[in-house]
N, C-alpha and C positions, 0 to 999 in steps of 0.2 A: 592062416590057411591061404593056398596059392590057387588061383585059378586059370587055366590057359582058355583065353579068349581070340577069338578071332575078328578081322575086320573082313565083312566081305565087299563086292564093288560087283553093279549089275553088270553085265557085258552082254547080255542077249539083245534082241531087235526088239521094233515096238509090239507092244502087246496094248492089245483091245480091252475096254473093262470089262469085268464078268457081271453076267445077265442076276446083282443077286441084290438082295434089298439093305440097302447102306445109307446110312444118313448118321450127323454128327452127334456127337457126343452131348446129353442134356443134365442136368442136375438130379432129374429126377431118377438117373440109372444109372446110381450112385449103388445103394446097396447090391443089384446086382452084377455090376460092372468090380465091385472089390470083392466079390464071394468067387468068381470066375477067373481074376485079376491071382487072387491072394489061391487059390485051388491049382493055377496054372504054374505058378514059381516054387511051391511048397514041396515038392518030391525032391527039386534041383539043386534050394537052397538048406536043406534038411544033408542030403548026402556032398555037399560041399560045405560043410558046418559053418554057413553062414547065415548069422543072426541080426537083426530080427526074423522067422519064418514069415512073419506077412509082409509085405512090403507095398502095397498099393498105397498111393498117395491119400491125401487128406482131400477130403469132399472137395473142399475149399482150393487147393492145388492143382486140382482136373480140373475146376470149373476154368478155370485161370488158362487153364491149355484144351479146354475145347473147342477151341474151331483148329482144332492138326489130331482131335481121335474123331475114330471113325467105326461105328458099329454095325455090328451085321445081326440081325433080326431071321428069324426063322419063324413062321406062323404067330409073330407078334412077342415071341420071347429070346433074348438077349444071347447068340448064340458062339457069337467072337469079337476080337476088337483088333484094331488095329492103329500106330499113330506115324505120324510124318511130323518131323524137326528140321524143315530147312534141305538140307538133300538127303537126312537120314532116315529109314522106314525103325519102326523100335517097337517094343510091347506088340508082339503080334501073340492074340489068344484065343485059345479055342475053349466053349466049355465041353467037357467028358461027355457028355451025348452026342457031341454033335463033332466028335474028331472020327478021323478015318473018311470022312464023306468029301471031301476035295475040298471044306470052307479055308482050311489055312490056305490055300495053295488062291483060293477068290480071293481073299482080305490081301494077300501079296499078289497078286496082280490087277487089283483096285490098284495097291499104292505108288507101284510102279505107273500103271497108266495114266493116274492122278499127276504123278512127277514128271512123266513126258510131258504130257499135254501144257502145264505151267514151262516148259521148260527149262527142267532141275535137271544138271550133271552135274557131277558124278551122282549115281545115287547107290548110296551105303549102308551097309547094316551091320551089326555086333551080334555075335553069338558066342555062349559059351561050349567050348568042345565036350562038354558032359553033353550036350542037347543036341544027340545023333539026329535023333528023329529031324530038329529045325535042321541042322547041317543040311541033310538030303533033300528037305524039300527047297531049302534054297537053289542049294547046287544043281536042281533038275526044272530051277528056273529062271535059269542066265543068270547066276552071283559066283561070284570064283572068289577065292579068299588068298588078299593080296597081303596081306599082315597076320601072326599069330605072335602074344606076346604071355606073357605071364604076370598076371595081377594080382 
């Protein structure tokens, strides 16, 4: 099975962080970071017959990469994620109650802002061209897609 992915590459100006509740990633939100994790790739990886359908890391392998994820919290429950690799943003997720309300569009302009501020260029991201929905909200937030290849 072939996948056309793209790479995209910020080009907008600086952006401010958004007013929303973010703090790193802990062990203890673990279960519900892979129930939101493994619910967010399962439609995408289901209709691109790519197997295994769960794919979220091993407790043990987040733990290893959390200080670069970054969650977002809504009235105290786990409500997206987001992570940063160096100059790339990756794993952005929202869980099903709480999309449509602007948080993917906060968590990608945290990680941008985050990337300024250290000052990271280029800053880059991968999407697959099944995943209209991220396409748009990237591209309506300074990402243009400098590479499409097929994997």
């Amino acid at each position: 099975m072939s996948v056309v992915a793209h790479t995209m590459q910020y080009m907008g100006g600086e952006v401010n962080p958004p007013f929303l509740e973010i703090r790193s990633y802990l062990d203890s939100d673990y279960p519900a970071y892979r129930e939101i994790y493994n619910d967010c790739f399962t439609d995408m990886r289901q209709a691109l017959g790519v197997y295994p359908i769960e794919c979220c890391d091993t407790r043990e392998r987040l733990l290893k990469k959390s200080e670069n994820i970054f969650l977002l919290e809504i009235d105290g429950r786990l409500a997206g994620s987001i992570a940063i690799y160096n100059n790339e943003i990756d794993d952005l997720i929202v869980a099903r109650q709480y999309r449509r309300k602007g948080y993917g569009q906060g968590l990608l302009r945290f990680a941008v802002a985050r990337m300024q501020h250290m000052g990271v260029s280029p800053i880059m991201l991968h999407v697959a061209d099944w995943n209209r929905g991220a396409l748009e909200l990237y591209s309506q937030n300074g990402f243009r897609v400098i590479k499409t290849e097929t994997v």
